[in-house]
C-alpha positions as CSV (number, residue, x, y, z in Angstrom):
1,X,104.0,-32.3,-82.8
2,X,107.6,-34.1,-83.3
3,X,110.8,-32.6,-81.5
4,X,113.6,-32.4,-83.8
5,X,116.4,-31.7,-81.7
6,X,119.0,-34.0,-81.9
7,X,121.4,-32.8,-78.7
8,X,119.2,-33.8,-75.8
9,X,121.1,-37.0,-73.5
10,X,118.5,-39.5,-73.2
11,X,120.2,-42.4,-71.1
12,X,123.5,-44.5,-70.9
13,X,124.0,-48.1,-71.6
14,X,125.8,-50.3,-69.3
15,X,126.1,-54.1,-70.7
16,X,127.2,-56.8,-68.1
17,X,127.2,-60.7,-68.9
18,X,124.2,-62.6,-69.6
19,X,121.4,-63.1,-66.7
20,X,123.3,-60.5,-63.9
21,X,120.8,-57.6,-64.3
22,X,120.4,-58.0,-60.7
23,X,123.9,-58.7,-59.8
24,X,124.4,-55.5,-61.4
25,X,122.1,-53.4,-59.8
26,X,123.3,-54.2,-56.1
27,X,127.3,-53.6,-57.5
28,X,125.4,-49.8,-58.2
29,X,123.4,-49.9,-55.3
30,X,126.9,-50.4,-53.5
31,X,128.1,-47.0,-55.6
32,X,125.2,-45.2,-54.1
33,X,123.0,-45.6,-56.7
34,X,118.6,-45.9,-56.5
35,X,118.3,-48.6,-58.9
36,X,114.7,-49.6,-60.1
37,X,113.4,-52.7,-62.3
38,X,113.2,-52.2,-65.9
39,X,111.7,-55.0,-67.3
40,X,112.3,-57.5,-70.5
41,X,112.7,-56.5,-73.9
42,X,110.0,-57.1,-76.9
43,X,112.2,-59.2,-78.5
44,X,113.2,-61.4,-75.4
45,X,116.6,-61.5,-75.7
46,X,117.5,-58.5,-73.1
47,X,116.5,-57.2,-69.7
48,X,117.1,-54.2,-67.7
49,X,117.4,-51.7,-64.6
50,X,117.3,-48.5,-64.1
51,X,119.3,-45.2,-62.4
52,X,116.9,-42.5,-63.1
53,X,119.0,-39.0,-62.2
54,X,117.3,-35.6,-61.6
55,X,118.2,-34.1,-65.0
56,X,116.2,-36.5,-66.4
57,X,119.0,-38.7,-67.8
58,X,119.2,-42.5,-66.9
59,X,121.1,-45.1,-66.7
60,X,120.5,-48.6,-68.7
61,X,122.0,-51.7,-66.4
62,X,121.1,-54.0,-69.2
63,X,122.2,-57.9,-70.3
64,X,121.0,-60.5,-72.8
65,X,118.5,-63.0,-70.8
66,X,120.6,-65.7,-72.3
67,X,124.1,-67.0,-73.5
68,X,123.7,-67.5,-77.5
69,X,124.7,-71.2,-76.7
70,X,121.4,-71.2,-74.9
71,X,119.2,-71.0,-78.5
72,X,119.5,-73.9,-81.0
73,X,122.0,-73.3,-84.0
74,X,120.4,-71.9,-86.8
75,X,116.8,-71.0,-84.9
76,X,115.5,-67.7,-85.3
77,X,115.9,-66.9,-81.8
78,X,119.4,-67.9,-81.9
79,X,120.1,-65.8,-85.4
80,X,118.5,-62.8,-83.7
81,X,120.9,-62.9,-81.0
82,X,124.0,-63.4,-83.4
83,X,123.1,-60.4,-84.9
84,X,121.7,-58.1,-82.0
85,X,123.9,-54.6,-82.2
86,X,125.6,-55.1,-79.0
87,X,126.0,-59.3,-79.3
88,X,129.9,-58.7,-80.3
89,X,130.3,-55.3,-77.6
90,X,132.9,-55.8,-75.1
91,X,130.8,-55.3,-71.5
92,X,130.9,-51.9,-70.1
93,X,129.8,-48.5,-70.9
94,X,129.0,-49.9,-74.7
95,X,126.5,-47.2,-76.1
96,X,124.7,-44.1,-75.4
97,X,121.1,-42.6,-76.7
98,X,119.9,-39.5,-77.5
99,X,116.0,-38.7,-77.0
100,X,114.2,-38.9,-80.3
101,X,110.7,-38.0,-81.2
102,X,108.8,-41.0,-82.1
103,X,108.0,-40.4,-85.8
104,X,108.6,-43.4,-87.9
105,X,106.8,-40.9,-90.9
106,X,107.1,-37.3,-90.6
107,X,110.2,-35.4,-89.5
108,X,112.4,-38.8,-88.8
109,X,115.5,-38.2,-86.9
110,X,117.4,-40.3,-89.3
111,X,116.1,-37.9,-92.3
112,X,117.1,-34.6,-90.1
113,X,120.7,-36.3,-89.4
114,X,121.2,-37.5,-93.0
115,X,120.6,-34.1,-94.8
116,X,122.5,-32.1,-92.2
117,X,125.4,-34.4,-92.8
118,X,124.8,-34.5,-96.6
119,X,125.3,-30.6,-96.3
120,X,128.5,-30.9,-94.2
121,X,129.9,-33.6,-95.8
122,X,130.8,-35.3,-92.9
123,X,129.8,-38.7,-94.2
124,X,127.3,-39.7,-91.2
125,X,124.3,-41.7,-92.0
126,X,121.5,-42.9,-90.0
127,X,119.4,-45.7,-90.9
128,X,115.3,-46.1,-91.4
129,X,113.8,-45.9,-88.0
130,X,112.5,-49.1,-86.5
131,X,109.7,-49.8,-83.4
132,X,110.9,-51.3,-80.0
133,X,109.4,-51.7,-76.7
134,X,109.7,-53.5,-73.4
135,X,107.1,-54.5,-70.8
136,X,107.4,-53.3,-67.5
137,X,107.2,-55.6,-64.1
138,X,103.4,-54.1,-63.6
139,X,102.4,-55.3,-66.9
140,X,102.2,-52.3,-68.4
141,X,103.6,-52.1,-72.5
142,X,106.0,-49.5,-73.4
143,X,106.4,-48.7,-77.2
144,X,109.0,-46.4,-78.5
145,X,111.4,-45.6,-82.1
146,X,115.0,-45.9,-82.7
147,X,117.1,-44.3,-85.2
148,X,120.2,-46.0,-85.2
149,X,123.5,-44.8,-86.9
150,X,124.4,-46.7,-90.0
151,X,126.9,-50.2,-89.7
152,X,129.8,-49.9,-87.3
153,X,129.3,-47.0,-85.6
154,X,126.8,-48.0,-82.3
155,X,128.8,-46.8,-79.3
156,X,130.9,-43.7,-80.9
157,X,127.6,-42.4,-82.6
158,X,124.5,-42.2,-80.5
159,X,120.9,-43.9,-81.6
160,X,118.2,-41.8,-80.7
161,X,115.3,-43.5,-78.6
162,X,111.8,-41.6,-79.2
163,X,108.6,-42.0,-77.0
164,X,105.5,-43.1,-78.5
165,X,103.9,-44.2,-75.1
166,X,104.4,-41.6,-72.4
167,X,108.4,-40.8,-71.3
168,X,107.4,-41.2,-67.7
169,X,106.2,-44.7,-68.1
170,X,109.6,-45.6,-70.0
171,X,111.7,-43.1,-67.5
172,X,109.9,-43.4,-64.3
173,X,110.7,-40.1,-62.2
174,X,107.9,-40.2,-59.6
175,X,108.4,-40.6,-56.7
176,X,110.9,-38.6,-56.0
177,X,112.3,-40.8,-54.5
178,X,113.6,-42.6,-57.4
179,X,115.9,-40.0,-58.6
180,X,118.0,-39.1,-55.3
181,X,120.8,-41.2,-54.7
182,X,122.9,-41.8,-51.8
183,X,126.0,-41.1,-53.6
184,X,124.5,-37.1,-54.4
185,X,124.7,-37.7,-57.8
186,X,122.2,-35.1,-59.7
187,X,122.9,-35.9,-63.5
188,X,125.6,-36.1,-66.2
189,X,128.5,-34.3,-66.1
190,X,130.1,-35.8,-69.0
191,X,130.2,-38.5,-71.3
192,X,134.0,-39.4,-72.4
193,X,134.3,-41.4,-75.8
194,X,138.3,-42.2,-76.8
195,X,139.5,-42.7,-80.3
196,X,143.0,-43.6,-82.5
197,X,144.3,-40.4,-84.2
198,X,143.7,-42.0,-87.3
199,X,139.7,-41.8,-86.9
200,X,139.3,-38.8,-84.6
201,X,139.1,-36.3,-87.5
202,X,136.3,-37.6,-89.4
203,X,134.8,-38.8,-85.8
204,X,134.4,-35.0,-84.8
205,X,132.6,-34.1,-87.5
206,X,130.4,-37.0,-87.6
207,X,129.6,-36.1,-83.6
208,X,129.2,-32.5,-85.3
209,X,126.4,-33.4,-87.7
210,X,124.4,-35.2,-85.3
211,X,124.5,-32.9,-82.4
212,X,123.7,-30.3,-85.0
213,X,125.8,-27.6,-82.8
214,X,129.3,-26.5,-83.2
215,X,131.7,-27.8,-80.4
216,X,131.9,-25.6,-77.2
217,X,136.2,-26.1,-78.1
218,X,138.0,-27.8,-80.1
219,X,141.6,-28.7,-80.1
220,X,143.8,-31.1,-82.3
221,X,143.3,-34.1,-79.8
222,X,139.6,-33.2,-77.9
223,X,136.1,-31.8,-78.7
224,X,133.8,-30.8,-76.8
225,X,130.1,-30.5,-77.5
226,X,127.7,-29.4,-74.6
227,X,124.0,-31.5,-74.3
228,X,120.6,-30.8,-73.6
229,X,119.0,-32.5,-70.6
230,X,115.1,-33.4,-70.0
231,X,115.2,-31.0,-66.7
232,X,118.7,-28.7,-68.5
233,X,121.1,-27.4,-65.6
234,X,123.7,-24.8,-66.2
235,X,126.4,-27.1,-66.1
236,X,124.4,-29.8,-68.2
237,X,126.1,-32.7,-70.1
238,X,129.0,-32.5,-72.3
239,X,130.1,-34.9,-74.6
240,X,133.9,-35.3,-74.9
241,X,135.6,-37.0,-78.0
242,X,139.3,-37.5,-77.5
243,X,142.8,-39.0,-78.9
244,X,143.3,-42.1,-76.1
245,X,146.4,-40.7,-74.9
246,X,147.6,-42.6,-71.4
247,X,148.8,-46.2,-71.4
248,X,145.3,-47.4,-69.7
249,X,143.3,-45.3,-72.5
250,X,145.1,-46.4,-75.7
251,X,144.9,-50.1,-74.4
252,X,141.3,-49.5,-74.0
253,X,140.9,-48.3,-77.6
254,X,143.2,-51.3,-79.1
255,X,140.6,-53.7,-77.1
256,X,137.4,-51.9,-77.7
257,X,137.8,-49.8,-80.5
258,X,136.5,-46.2,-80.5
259,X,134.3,-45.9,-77.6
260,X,132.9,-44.7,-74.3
261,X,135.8,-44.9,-71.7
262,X,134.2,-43.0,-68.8
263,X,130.6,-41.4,-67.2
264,X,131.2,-38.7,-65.0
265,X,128.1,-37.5,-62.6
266,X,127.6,-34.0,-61.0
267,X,127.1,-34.2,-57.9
268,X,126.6,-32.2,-54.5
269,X,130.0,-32.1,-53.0
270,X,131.1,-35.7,-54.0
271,X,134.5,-35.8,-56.0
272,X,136.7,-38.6,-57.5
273,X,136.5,-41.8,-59.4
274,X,136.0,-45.5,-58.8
275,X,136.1,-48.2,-61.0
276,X,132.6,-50.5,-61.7
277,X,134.1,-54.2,-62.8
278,X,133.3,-53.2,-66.6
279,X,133.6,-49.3,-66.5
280,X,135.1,-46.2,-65.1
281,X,132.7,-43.8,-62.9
282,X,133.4,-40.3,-62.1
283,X,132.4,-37.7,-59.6
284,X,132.2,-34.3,-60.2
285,X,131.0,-31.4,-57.7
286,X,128.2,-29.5,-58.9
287,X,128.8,-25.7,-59.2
């Protein structure tokens, strides 16, 4: 049987230069982070860790293996990096994923999204799912589907990543001890993605069609949409689309373009914000 919600927070991408996955993971580590091997990429060309977090949402430490200088010109190695989604992303908190459910047939994500949006005339499409996979340091395959939103829009749109081997092999929660964290960080509070005022308008209702809820509020410069979670709290995700408004946000938005600008984590009793060297990190007390 194949899910088709579209609002349930799957896991977080962080991008940092080629090669420093683990450079990366002790600069989380140092946050207070449980960060666990990930493994390499089907196609090569990236590699990952995780921070697996007790709502079931993780976190994607992920860079290319490789500089593109490092393929010959013209090789198809070389034109498959060129054109990889995130190849031209600035580094930082470049994309996000929502879970999917694995159907590259029957009941497609991208088929769900793209009538719901044809009926609201918001103007979202989603293109033709694709396969994707990554083998684990044990050895052991992963295989999974992503529905990605069409040209342009990776990063302020989320793709949707849907299991076809078992979540827990992908998302490894066991032991426990993976998902408890030093820093008391328990899942997502929020996820905030800053825009221009010229696109926030038809942004909204873009978010709108694929979340396929109305916003929880909704004001002339910020939406807000609340998330599902694997393991759902109370105080689950929220999504937060808003109008860069400080000095620091709009120079964000004139470097990056529309984008995610923070991550904020629920935690037990842990409160402010530090900077990572290619993202903002937030901490928010837990109810």
């Amino acid at each position: 049987m194949s899910n088709s919600s579209t609002n349930i927070l799957d896991h977080i991408v962080y991008l940092t230069p080629p090669g420093s996955v683990e450079a990366t993971s002790n600069q989380f580590r140092d946050l207070g982070f449980t960060v666990i091997p990930g493994g390499t990429h089907t196609d090569g060309l990236t590699a990952n860790a995780l921070i697996i977090l007790a709502d079931g949402v993780y976190l994607e430490l992920i860079s290319f293996t490789h500089p593109p200088s490092y393929y010959p010109p013209g090789s198809p190695p070389r034109l498959a990096r060129d054109s990889h989604p995130w190849a031209s992303k600035p580094l930082g908190w470049i994309d996000f994923a929502f879970l999917g459910n694995g159907s590259l047939t029957e009941n497609r994500i991208s088929d769900i999204i793209n009538e719901r949006a044809k009926k609201e005339g918001s103007g979202v499409t989603y293109d033709p799912e694709s396969a994707g996979g990554r083998q684990r340091p044990d050895g052991k395959v992963l295989k999974w589907v992503i529905s990605s939103p069409g040209a342009g829009n990776r990063g302020t749109l989320p793709f949707f990543c849907g299991d076809v081997t078992p979540r827990g092999w992908r998302v490894p929660s066991d032991p426990p001890s993976n998902v408890e964290h030093l820093s008391t960080a328990l899942g997502i509070s929020h996820i905030l993605v800053l825009t221009s005022p010229g696109a926030f308008s038809s942004l909204s209702q873009q978010l709108t069609s694929v979340v396929g809820t109305p916003p929880l509020s909704s004001i002339e410069t910020k939406v807000v949409w609340q998330l599902g979670a694997i393991h759902s709290r109370e105080d689950g995700p929220k999504l937060i689309l808003k109008v860069a408004e400080a000095d620091r946000e709009a120079d964000f938005v004139q470097k990056a373009g529309s984008g995610i600008y923070e991550v904020a984590f629920l935690t037990q009793g842990k409160k402010g914000s530090t900077s990572t060297p290619y993202g903002q990190v937030v901490w928010t007390p837990a109810p």
